[in-house]
C-alpha positions as CSV (number, residue, x, y, z in Angstrom):
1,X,9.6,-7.7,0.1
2,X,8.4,-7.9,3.7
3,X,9.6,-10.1,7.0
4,X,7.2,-10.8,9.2
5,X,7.4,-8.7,12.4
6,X,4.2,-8.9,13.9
7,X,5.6,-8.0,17.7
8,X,7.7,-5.4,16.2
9,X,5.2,-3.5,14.6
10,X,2.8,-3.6,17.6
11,X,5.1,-1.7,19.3
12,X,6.1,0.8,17.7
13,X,4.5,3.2,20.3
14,X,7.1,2.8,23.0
15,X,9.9,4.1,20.1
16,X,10.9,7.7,20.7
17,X,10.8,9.5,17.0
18,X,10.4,13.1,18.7
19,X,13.5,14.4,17.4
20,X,12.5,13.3,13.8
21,X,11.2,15.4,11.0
22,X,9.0,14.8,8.4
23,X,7.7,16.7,5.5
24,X,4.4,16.0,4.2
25,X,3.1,17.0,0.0
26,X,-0.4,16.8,-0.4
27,X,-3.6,18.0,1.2
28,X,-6.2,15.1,0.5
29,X,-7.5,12.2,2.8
30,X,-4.4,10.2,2.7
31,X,-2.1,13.1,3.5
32,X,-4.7,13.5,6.6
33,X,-4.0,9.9,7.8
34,X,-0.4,10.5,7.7
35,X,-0.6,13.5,9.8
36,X,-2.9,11.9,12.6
37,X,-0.6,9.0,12.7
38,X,2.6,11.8,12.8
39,X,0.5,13.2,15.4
40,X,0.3,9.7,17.6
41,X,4.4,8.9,16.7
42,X,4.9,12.1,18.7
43,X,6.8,14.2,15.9
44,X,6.3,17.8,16.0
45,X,8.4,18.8,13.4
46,X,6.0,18.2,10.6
47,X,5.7,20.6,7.4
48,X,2.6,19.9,5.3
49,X,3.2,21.7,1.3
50,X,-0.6,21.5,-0.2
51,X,-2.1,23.7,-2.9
52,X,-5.4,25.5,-1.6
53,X,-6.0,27.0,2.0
54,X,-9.5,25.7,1.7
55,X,-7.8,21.9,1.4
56,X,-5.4,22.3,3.9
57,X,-8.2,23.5,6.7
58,X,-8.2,20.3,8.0
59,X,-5.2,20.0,9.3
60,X,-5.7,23.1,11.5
61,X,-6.5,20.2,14.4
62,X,-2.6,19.9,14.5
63,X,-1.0,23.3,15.9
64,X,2.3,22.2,16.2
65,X,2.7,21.7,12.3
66,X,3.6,24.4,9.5
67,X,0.9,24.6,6.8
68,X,2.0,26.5,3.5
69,X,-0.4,26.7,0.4
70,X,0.8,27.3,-2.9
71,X,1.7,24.1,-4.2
72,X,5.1,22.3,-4.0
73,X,6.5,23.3,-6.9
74,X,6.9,26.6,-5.5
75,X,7.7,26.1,-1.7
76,X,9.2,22.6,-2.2
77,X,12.7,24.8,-2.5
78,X,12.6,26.7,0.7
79,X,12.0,24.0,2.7
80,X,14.8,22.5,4.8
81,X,16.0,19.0,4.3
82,X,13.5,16.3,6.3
83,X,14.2,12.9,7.9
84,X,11.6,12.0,5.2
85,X,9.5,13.0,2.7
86,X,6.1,11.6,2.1
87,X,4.1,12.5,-1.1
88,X,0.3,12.1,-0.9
89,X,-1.1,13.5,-4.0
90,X,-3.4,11.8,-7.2
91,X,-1.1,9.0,-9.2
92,X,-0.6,10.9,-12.2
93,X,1.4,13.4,-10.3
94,X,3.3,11.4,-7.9
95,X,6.8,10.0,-10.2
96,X,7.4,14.0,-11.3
97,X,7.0,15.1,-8.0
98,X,9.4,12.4,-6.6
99,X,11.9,13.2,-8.7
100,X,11.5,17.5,-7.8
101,X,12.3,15.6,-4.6
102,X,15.2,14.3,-4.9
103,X,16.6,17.5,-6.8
104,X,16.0,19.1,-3.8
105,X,18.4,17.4,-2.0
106,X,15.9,14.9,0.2
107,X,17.0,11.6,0.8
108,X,14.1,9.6,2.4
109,X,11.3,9.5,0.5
110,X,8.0,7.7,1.1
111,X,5.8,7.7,-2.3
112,X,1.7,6.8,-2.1
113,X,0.8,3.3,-3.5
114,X,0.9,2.1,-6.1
115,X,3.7,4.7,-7.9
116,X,2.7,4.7,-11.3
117,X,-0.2,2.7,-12.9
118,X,2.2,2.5,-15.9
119,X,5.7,0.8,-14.8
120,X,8.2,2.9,-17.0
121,X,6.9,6.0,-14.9
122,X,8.9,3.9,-12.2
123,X,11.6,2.5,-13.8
124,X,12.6,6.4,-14.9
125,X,12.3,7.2,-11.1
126,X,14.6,4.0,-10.7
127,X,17.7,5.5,-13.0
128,X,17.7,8.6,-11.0
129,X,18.2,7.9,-7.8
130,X,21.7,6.8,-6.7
131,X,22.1,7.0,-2.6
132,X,18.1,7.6,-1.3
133,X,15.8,5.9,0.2
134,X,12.7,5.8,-1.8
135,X,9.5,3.2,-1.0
136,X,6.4,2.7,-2.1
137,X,3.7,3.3,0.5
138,X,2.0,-0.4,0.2
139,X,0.0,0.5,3.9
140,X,-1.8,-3.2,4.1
141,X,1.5,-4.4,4.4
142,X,2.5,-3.2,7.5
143,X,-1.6,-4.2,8.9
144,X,-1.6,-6.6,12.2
145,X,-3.3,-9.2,10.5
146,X,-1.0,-9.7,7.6
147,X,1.7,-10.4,9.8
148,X,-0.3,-11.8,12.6
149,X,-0.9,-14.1,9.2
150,X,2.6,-14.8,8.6
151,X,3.6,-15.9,12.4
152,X,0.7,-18.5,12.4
153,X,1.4,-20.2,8.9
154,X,4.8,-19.9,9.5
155,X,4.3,-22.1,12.2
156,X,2.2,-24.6,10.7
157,X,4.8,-25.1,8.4
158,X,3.6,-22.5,5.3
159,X,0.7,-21.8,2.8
160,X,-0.1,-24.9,0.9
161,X,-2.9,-22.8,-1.6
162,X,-4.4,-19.2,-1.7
163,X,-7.6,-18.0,-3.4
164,X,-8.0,-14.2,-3.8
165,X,-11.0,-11.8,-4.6
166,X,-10.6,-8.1,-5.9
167,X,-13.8,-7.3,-6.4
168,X,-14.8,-3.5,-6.9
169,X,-18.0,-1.7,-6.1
170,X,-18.7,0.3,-9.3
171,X,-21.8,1.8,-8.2
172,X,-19.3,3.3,-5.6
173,X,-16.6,4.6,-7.6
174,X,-17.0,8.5,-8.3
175,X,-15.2,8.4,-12.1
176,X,-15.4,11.5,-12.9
177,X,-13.2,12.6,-9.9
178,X,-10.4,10.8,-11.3
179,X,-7.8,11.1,-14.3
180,X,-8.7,9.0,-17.4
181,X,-5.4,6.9,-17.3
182,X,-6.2,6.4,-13.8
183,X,-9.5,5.2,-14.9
184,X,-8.5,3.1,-17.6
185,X,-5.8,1.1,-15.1
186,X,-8.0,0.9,-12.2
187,X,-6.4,-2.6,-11.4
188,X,-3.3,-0.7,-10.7
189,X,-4.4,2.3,-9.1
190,X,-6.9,0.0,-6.8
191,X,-7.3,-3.7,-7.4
192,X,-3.5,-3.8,-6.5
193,X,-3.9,-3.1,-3.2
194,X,-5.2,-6.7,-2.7
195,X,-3.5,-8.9,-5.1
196,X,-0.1,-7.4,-4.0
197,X,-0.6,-8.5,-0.6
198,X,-1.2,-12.0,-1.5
199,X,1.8,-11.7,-3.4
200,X,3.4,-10.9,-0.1
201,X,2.2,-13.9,1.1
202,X,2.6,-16.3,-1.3
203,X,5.5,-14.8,-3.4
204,X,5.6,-14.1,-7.3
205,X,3.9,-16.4,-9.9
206,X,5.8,-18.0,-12.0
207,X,3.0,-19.4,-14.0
208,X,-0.3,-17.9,-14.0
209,X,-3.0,-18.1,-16.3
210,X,-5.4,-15.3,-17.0
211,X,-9.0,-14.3,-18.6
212,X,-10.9,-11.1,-18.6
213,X,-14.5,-10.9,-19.8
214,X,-16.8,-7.8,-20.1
215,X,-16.1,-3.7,-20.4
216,X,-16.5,-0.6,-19.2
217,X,-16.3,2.6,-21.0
218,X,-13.7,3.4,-18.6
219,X,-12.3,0.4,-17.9
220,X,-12.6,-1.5,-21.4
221,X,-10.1,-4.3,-20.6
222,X,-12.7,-6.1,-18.9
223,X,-15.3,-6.2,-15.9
224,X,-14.6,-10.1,-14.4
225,X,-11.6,-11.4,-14.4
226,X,-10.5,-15.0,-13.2
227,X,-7.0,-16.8,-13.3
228,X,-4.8,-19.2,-11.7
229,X,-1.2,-20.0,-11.1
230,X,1.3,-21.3,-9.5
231,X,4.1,-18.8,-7.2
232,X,7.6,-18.9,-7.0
233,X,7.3,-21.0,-3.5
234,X,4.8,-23.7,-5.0
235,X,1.9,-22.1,-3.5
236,X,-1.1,-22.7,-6.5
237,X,-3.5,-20.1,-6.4
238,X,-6.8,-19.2,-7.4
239,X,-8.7,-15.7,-8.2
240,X,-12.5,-14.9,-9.3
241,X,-13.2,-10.8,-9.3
242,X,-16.7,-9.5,-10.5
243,X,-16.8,-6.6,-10.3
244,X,-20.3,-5.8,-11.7
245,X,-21.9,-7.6,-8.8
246,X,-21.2,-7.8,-5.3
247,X,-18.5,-9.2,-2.5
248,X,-15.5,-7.3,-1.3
249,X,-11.7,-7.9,-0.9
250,X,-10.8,-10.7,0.6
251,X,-7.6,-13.5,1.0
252,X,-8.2,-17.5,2.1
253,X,-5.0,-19.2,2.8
254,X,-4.4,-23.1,3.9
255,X,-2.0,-24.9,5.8
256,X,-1.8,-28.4,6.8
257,X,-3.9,-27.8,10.0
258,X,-6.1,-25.3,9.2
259,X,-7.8,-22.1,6.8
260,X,-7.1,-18.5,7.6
261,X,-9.4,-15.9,6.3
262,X,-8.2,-11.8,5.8
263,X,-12.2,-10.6,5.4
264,X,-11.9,-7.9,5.7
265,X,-8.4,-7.4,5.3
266,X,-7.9,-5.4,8.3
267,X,-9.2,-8.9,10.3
268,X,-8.2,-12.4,10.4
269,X,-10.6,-15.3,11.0
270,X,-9.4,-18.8,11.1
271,X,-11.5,-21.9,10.6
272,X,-9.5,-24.6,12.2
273,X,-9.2,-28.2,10.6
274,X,-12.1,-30.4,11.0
275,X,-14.4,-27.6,11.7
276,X,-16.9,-25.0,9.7
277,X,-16.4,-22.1,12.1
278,X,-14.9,-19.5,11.6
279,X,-13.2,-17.7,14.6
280,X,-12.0,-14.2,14.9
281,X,-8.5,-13.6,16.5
282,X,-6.8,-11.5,18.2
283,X,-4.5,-8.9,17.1
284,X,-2.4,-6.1,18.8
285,X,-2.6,-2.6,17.3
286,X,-0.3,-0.1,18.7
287,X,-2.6,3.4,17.7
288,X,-6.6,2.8,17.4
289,X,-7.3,5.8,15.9
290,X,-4.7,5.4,13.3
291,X,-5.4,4.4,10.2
292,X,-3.8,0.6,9.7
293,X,-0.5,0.0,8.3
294,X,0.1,4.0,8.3
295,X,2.5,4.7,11.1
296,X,3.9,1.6,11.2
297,X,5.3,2.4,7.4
298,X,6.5,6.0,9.0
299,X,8.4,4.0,11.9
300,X,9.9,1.7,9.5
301,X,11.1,4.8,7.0
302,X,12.3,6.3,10.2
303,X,13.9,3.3,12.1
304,X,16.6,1.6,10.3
305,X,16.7,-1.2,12.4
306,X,12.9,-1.6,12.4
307,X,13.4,-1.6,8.2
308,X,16.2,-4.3,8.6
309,X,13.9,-6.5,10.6
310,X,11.0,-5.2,8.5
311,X,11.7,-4.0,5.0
312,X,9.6,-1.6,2.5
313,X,8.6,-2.4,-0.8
314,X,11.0,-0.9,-3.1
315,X,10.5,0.4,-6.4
316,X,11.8,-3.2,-8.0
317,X,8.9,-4.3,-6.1
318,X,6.7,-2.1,-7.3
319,X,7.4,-2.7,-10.6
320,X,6.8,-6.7,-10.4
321,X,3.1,-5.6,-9.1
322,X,2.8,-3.5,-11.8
323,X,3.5,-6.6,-14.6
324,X,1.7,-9.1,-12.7
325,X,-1.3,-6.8,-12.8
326,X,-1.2,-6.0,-16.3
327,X,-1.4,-9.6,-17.3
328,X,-4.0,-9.7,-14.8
329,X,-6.4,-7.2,-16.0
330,X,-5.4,-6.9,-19.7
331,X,-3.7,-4.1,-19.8
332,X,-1.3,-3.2,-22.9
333,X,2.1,-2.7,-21.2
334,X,3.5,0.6,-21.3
């Protein structure tokens, strides 16, 4: 799971990764965020493996990098062994394509969140490897105000309770565009995002209670869904996500002294004891026209001692969200 490293991470600007090299497999907006933060780390040697010219046109802004169409499976084999490996594609195809990976001889591979939305996909993954580095790509993670977070309750002596919302905006959510199974999991492949960061936060449940209510043709398991528990560190918590109305993400935590707020989760507000506003504060980014959390995972991957300070959440991880959220949302486990 991950430290705290909040003055770590907001530097990792002033690191030199210029001799490192980094293969990139996929073509779609998130493989686009990783090369404009690649672009900022100052790493040249960057090969991007995507299917269609017509998809990979966008990364035209980056001349220094090698663009081959033609899909992985086909170039994935002439390509020479990277400092890492980061696979960008949909969820359905992103175990299978780890694992062509790692038969290929690469070592250091950084996999798109959340794996799997179906936890044997990444426990198969698991038996395979023996001696690589392989991480799930959990980006809100590595944001400034999850570890800003950290430093401040740390300091006020820990979370005493947490409430969570995971709210989704269905009148948002282009279905059609996505793979049934995805569909049918969209806790996993979505909701995740947030509930695994408060798990960050406030560790594992060890008892949690759990009710669903509602359906959706593509998402039958329910439409709200409420719970509480208790974590692993004695931190009860709370959790109400409708998602047929409105709201958005969002993560409250309380110390002794005073309520911190992660709305949106990119900013932290804090409303300090004794009073009912809520002010903003500060945080350090080291690249503003990086996507959050995104480079900072690439420095980490790249840095070993930035990941001993750090860490990266492994597959074991992984799979722990992956169980958490299927009692969460329902879900029959597979």
């Amino acid at each position: 799971m991950i430290k705290q490293a909040y003055e770590d991470l907001t530097k990792i600007n002033l690191l030199d990764f210029s001799k490192k090299s980094v293969l990139i497999i996929g073509a779609g907006y998130i493989a686009n965020q990783y090369a404009i933060a690649l672009s900022n780390l100052k790493i040249k040697d960057v090969t991007i493996l995507g299917k269609s010219k017509e998809n990979l046109q966008k990364f035209k802004e980056f001349p220094n990098f090698e663009i081959i169409d033609g899909g992985y499976e086909r170039n994935l084999s002439k390509i020479k062994k990277k400092d890492l490996v980061i696979i960008a594609i949909p969820i359905e195809e992103l175990t299978n394509t780890a694992k062509k990976v790692i038969e290929n001889g690469h070592s250091r591979i950084l996999i798109e969140k959340p794996g799997s939305v179906f936890k044997n996909d990444l426990l198969e993954l698991k038996k395979i490897i023996k001696k690589e580095k392989v991480r799930i790509a959990y980006n809100r993670f590595f944001y400034p105000s999850f570890h800003k977070l950290l430093s401040l309750v740390e300091s006020e002596g820990g979370i005493t309770s947490c409430k969570f919302d995971f709210t989704e905006w269905l009148h948002t959510i282009e279905i059609e565009k996505y793979d049934t199974k995805i569909c049918n999991r969209w806790g996993i492949s979505n909701s995740l995002h947030v509930i695994s960061m408060v798990l960050g936060l406030i560790g594992m449940p060890k008892k949690i209670s759990t009710f669903q209510m509602g359906s959706l043709e593509w998402h039958p398991t329910g439409s709200i869904f409420v719970g509480n528990g208790i974590s692993e560190k004695d931190i009860p918590f709370s959790y109400h996500a409708n998602w047929g109305g409105g709201g958005r993400w969002g993560i409250e935590v309380i110390t002794k002294e005073n309520i911190y707020r992660l709305i949106p989760l990119e900013k932290l507000f804090v409303s300090k004891k004794g009073s009912i506003k809520w002010e903003e504060v500060n945080l350090q980014n080291p690249f503003l026209d990086v996507k959050e959390g995104i480079a900072e995972e690439i420095a980490t991957m790249l840095n070993d001692e930035l990941d001993k300070k750090v860490g990266m959440i492994s597959l074991t991880d992984a799979i722990e969200f992956n169980e958490i959220a299927e009692e969460i949302f329902g879900y029959k486990i597979k």
